[in-house]
GUMARVO-914703 format. One record per residue (C-alpha): residue number from 1; residue in three letters; x, y negated, z. Coordinates in Angstrom, 2 decimals. Layout:
residues N
- k / r / c1 / c2 / c3
- NUM / Ala / X / Y / Z
...
***
This chain:
residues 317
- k / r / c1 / c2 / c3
- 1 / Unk / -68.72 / -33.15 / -14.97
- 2 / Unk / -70.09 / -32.61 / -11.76
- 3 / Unk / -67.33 / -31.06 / -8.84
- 4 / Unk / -69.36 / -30.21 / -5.43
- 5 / Unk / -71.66 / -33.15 / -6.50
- 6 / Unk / -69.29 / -35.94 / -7.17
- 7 / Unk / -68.80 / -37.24 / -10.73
- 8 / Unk / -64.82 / -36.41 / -11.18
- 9 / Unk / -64.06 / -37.71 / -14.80
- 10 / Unk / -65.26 / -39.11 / -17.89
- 11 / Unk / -67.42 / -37.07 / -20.19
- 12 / Unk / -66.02 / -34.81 / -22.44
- 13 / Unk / -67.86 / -32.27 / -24.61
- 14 / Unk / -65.16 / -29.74 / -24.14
- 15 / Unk / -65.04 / -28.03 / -20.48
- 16 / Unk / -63.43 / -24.69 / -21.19
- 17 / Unk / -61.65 / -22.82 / -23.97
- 18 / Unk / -61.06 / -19.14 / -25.05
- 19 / Unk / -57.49 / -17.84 / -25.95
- 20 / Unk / -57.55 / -18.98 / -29.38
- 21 / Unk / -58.84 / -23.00 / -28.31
- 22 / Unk / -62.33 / -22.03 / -29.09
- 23 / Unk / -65.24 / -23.64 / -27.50
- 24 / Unk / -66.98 / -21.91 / -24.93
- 25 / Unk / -70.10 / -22.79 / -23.65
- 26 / Unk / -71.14 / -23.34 / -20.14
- 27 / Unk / -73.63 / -20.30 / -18.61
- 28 / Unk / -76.95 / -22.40 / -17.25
- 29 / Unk / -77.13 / -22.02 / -13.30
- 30 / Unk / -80.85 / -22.80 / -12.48
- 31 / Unk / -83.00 / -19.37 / -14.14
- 32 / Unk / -86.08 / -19.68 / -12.08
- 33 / Unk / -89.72 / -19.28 / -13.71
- 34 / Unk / -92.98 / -20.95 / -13.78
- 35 / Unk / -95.52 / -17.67 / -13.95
- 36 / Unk / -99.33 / -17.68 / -13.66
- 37 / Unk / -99.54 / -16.64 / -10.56
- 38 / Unk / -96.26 / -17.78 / -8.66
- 39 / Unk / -94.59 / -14.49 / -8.93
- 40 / Unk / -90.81 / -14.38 / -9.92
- 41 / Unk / -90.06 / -14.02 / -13.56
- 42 / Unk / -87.86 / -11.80 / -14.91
- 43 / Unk / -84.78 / -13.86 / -13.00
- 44 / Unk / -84.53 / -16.26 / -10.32
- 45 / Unk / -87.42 / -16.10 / -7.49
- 46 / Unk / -90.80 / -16.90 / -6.99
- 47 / Unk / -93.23 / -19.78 / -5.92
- 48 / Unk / -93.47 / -21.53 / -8.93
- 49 / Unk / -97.25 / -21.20 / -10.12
- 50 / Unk / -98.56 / -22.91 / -13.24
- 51 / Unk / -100.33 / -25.88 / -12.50
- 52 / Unk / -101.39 / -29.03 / -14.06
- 53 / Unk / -98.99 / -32.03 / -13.84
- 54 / Unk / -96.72 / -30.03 / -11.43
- 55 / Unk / -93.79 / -29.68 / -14.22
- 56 / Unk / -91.75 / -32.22 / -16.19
- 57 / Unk / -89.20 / -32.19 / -18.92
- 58 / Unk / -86.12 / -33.54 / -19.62
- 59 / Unk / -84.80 / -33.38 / -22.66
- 60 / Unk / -82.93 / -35.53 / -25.57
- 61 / Unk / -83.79 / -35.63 / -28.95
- 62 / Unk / -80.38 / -35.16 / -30.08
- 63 / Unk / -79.68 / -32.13 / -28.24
- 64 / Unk / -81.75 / -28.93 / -30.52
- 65 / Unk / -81.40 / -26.34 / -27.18
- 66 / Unk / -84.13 / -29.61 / -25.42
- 67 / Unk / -85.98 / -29.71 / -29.26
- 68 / Unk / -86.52 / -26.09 / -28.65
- 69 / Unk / -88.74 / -26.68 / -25.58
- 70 / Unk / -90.72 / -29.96 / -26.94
- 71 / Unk / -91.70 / -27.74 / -29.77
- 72 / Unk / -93.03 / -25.24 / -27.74
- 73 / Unk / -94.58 / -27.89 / -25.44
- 74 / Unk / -96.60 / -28.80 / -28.90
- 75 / Unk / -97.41 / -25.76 / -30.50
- 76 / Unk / -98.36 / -24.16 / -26.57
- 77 / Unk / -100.89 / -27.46 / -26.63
- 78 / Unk / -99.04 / -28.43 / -22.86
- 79 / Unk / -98.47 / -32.27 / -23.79
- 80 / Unk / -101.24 / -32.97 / -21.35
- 81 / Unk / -99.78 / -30.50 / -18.56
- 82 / Unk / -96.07 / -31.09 / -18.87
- 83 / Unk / -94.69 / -34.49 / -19.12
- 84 / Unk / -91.35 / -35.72 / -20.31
- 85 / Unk / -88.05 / -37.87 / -19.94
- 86 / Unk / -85.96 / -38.64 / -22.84
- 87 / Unk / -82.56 / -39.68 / -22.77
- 88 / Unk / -81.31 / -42.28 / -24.64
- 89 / Unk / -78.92 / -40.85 / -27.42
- 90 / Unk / -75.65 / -42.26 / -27.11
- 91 / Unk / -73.55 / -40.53 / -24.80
- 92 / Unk / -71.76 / -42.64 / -21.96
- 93 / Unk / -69.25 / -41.98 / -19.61
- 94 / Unk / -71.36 / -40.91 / -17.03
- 95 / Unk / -73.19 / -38.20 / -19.74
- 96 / Unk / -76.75 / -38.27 / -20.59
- 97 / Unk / -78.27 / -41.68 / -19.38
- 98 / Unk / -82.05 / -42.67 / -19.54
- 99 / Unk / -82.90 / -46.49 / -20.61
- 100 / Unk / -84.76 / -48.57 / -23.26
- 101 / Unk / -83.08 / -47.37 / -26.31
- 102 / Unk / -86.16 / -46.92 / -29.03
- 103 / Unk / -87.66 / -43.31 / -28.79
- 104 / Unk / -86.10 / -42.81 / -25.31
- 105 / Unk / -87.84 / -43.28 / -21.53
- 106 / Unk / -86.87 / -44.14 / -18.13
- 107 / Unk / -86.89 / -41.21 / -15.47
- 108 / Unk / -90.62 / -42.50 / -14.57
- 109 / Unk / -90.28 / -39.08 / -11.92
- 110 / Unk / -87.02 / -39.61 / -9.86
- 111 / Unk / -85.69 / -42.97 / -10.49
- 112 / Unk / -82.79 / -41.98 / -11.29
- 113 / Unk / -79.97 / -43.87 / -14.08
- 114 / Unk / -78.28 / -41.16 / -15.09
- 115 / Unk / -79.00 / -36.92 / -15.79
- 116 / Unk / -76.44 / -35.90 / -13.11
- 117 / Unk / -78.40 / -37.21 / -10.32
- 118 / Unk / -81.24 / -35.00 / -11.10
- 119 / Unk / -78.79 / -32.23 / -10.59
- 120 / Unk / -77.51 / -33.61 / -7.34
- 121 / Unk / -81.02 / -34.01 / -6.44
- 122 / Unk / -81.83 / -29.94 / -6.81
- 123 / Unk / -78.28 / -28.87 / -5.62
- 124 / Unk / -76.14 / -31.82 / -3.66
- 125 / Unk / -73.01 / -29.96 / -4.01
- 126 / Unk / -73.49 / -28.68 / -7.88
- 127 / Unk / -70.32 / -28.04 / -9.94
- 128 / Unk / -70.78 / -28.04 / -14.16
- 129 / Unk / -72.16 / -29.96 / -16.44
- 130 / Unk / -75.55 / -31.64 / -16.49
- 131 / Unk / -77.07 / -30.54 / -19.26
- 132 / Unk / -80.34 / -31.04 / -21.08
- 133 / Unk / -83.29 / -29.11 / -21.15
- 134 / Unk / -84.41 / -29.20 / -17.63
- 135 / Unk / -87.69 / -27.94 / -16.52
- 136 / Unk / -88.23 / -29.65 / -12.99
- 137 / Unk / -90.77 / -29.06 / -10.10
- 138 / Unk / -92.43 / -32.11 / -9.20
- 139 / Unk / -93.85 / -30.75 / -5.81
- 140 / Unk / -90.66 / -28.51 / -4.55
- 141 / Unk / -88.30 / -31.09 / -6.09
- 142 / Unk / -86.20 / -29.26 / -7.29
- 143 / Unk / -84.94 / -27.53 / -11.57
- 144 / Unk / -86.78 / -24.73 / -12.25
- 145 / Unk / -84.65 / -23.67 / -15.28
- 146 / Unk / -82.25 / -25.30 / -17.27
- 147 / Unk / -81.78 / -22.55 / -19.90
- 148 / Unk / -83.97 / -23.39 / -23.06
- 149 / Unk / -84.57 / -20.02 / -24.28
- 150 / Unk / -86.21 / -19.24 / -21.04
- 151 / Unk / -87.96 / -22.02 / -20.57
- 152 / Unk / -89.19 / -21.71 / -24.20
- 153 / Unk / -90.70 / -17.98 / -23.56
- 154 / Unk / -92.28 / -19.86 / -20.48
- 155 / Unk / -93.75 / -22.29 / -22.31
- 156 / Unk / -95.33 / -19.46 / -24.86
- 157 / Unk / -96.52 / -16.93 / -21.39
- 158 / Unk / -95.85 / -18.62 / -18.07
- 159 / Unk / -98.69 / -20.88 / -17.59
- 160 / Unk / -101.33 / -18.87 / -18.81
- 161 / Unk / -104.84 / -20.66 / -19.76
- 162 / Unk / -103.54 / -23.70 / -19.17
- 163 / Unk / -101.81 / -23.21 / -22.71
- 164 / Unk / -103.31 / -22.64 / -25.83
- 165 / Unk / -103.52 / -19.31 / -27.43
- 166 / Unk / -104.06 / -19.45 / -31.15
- 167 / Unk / -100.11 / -19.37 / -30.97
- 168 / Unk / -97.82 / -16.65 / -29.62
- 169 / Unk / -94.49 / -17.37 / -30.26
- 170 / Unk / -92.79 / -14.30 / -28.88
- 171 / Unk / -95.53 / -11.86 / -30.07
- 172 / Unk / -95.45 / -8.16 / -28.71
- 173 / Unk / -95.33 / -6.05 / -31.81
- 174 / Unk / -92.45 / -7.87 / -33.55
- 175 / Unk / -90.45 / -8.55 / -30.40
- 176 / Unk / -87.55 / -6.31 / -32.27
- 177 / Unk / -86.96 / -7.94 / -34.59
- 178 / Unk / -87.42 / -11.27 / -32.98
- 179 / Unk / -85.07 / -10.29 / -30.16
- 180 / Unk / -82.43 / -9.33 / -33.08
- 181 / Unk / -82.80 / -12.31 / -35.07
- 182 / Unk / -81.88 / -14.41 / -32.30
- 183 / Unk / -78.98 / -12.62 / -31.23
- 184 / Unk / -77.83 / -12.60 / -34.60
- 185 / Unk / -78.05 / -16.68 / -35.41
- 186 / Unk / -77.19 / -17.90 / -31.94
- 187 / Unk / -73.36 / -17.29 / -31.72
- 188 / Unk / -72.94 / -17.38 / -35.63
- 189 / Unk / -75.18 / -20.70 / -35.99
- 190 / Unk / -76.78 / -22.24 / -33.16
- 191 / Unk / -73.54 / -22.12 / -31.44
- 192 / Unk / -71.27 / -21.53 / -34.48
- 193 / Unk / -71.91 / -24.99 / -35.23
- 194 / Unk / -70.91 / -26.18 / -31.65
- 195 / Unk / -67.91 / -23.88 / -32.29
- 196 / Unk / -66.84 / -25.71 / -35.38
- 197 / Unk / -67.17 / -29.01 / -33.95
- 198 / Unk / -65.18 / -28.31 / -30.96
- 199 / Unk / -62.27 / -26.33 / -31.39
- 200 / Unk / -59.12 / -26.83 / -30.49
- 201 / Unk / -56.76 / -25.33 / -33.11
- 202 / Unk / -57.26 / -24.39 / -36.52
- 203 / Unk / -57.53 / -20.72 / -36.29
- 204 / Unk / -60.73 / -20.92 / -33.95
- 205 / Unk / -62.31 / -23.96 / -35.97
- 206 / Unk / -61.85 / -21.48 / -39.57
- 207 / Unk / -63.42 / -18.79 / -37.31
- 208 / Unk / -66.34 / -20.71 / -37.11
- 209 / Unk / -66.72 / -22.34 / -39.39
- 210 / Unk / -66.86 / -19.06 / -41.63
- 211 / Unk / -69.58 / -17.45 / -39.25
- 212 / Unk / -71.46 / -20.72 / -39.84
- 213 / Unk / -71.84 / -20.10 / -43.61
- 214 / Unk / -71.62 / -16.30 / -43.31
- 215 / Unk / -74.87 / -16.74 / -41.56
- 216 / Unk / -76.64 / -18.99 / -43.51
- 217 / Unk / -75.56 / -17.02 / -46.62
- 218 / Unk / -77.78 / -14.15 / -44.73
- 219 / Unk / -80.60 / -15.69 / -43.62
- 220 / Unk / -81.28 / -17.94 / -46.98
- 221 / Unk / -83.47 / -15.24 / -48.68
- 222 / Unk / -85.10 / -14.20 / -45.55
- 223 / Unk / -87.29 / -17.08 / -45.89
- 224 / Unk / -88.06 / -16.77 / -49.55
- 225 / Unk / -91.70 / -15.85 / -50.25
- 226 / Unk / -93.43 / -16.23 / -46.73
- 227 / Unk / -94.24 / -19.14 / -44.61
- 228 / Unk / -92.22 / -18.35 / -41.75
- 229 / Unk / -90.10 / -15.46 / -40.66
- 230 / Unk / -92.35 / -12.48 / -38.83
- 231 / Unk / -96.10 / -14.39 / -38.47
- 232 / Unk / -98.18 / -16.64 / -40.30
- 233 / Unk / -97.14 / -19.56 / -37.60
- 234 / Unk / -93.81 / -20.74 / -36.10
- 235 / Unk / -92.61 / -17.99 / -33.19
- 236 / Unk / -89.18 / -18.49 / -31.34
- 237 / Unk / -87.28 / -17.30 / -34.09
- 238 / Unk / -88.58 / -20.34 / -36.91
- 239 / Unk / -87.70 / -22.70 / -33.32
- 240 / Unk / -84.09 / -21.52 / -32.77
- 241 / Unk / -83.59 / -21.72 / -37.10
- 242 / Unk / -85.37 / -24.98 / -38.03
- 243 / Unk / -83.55 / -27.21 / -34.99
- 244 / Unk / -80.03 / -26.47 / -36.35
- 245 / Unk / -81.56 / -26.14 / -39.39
- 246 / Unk / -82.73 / -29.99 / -39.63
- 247 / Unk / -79.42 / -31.46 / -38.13
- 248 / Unk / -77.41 / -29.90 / -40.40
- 249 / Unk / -76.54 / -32.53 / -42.96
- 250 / Unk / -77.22 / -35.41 / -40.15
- 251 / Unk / -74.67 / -34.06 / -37.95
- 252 / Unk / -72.93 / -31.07 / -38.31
- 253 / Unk / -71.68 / -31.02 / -41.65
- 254 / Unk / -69.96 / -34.15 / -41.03
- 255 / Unk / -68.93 / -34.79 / -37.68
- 256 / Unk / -68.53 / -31.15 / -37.23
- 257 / Unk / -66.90 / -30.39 / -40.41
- 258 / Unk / -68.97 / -27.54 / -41.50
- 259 / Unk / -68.62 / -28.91 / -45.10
- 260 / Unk / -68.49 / -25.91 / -47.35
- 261 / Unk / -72.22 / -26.81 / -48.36
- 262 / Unk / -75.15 / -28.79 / -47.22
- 263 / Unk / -78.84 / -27.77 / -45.96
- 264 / Unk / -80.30 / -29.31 / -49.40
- 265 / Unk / -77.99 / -27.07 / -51.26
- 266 / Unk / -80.03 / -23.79 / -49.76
- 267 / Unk / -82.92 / -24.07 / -51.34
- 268 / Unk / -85.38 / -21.69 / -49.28
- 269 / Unk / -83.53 / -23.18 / -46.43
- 270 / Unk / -84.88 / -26.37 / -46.96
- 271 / Unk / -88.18 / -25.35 / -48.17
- 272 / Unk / -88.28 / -23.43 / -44.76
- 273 / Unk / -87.61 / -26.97 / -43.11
- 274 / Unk / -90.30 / -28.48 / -44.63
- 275 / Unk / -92.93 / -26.20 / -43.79
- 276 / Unk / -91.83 / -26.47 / -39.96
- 277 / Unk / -91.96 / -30.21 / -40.13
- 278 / Unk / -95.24 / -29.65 / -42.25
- 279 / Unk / -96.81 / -27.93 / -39.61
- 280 / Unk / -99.03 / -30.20 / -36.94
- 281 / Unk / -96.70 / -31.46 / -33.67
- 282 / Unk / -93.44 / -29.89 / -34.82
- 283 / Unk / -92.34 / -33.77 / -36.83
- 284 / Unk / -93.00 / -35.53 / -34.13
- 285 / Unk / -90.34 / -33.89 / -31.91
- 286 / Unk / -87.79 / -34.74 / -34.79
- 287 / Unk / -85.78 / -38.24 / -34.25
- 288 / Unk / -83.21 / -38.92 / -36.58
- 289 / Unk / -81.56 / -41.69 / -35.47
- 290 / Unk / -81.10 / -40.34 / -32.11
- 291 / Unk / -79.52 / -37.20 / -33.62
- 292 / Unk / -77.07 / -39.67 / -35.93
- 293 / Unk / -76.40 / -41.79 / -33.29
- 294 / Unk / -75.82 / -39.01 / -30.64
- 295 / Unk / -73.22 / -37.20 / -32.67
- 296 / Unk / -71.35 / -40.10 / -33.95
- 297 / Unk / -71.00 / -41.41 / -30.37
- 298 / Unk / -69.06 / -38.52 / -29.03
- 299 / Unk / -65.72 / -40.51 / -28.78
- 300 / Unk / -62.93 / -37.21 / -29.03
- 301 / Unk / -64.80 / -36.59 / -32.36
- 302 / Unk / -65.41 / -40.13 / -33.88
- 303 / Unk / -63.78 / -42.96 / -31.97
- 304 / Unk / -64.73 / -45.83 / -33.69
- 305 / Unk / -68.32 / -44.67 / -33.36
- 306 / Unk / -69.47 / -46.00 / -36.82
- 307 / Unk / -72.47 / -43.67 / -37.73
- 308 / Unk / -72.71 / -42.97 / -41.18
- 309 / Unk / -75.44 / -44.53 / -43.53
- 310 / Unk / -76.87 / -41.49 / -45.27
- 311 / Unk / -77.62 / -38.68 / -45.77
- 312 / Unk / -80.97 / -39.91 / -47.81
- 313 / Unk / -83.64 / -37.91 / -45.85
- 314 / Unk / -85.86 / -38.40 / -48.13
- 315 / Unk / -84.21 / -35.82 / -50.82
- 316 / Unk / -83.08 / -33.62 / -48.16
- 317 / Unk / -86.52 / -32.75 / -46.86
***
């Protein structure tokens, strides 16, 4: 990680613990928003107006808090207004790294080798982690945000006719139950997952591991008999299922050991994944080898790197 903007150690995907061993999560620093007008979003401060070719993205395919953003980036129609840096998947010493790996880009904005330096470029004497999604300002050079579920709702609101409207993904009149949903899943599955993977004794792994499964015990007939879970079209909620969702058997039920079941053994679950991946833009944000090869390469977890030859894709989706 980063200590007042030096690189201090190799990476390592655990940076703190609770009392039990369990993985805690690092709290994003940069909340700033992009608005229609310039005005300050609902944190962070102002002076950063929606504009064409003003904002870029990085993100890395393995990562689902960055697939969270390029779906909204395709279903917000802001391909053409936002462009993008992917990292390449396998995680080096240094973190997140761009290069020539297939699927992934050079940083074509800053130059730079390596994820930190963006960070070091918006705050020389950072501390944390440099983490992926980050929404940067090409004119003020400088991160905007680096928390996804903001810069998702930003995506869906901040840049106003610039984005397509046929889609609202955090619309008003089920906001509720949205806003529930998502506090429900994240710490159970989104980061239940993480939680699994992570830990550092048994009694905070089983925790986890049991909210993982608790959760997906709950939310399997919520998306039996209708497209998607509170409009006829994807909103943040389908976003922040589907990308765990779809990595599931890939990555987390192996490396991560939540093994109890797989994705293909819920079946709306899966139907619900195919009707995301179904739906125009949202397959194209999917990669994966990247997620394989990104998991597999995190060296505490899997030292000899091998990646594993299946799951068959094919049956699972």
């Amino acid at each position: 990680m980063l200590v007042n903007g030096k690189w201090t150690e190799d990476w390592q995907p655990v940076q703190a613990k609770d009392e039990k061993g369990g993985f805690v999560r690092q709290v994003s620093s940069f909340r700033n928003w992009v608005t229609p007008d310039g005005s300050a979003g609902p944190t962070g401060e102002g002076g950063f107006k929606a504009e064409p070719d003003r904002y870029h993205l990085y993100v890395a395919y393995i990562c689902p808090w960055a697939s969270r953003t390029l779906i909204g980036r395709k279903l917000k129609g802001l391909e053409e207004v936002i462009s993008v840096s992917v990292v390449e998947p396998v995680l080096t010493k240094q973190g997140w790294r761009f290069g020539d790996y297939p699927g992934a880009t050079q940083d074509h904005v800053n130059g730079t080798t390596y994820m930190h330096e963006i960070y070091t470029r918006a705050a020389p004497e950072f501390t944390g982690r440099a983490t992926v999604p980050v929404l940067w300002d090409k004119q003020a050079q400088t991160i905007v945000n680096n928390e996804s579920a903001d810069i998702l709702r930003m995506l869906n609101s901040g840049f106003g006719n610039l984005a397509k409207h046929s889609i609202d993904l955090y619309p008003a009149e089920r906001r509720v139950e949205i806003d529930a949903f998502n506090d429900r899943i994240y710490p159970a599955l989104n980061n239940g997952v993480y939680r699994a993977g992570f830990a550092t004794t048994q009694i905070a792994y089983e925790e986890a591991f049991a909210d993982v499964f608790s959760c997906l015990d709950w939310v399997e007939p919520q998306v039996e008999g209708r497209p998607f879970l509170f409009a006829d079209h994807p909103t943040e909620s389908d976003i922040r299922l589907f990308v765990t969702l779809v990595r599931f058997d890939a990555a987390y039920h192996g490396i991560f050991k939540c093994n109890l079941r797989r994705l293909s053994d819920y079946a709306n679950l899966r139907a619900f994944c195919r009707r995301m991946l179904d739906w125009p833009g949202i397959a194209e944000t999917v990669n994966l080898d990247h997620i394989k090869r990104g998991y597999y390469s995190v060296e505490s977890l899997n030292p000899t790197k091998i990646v594993p030859a299946g799951p068959d894709f094919s049956e699972i989706f």
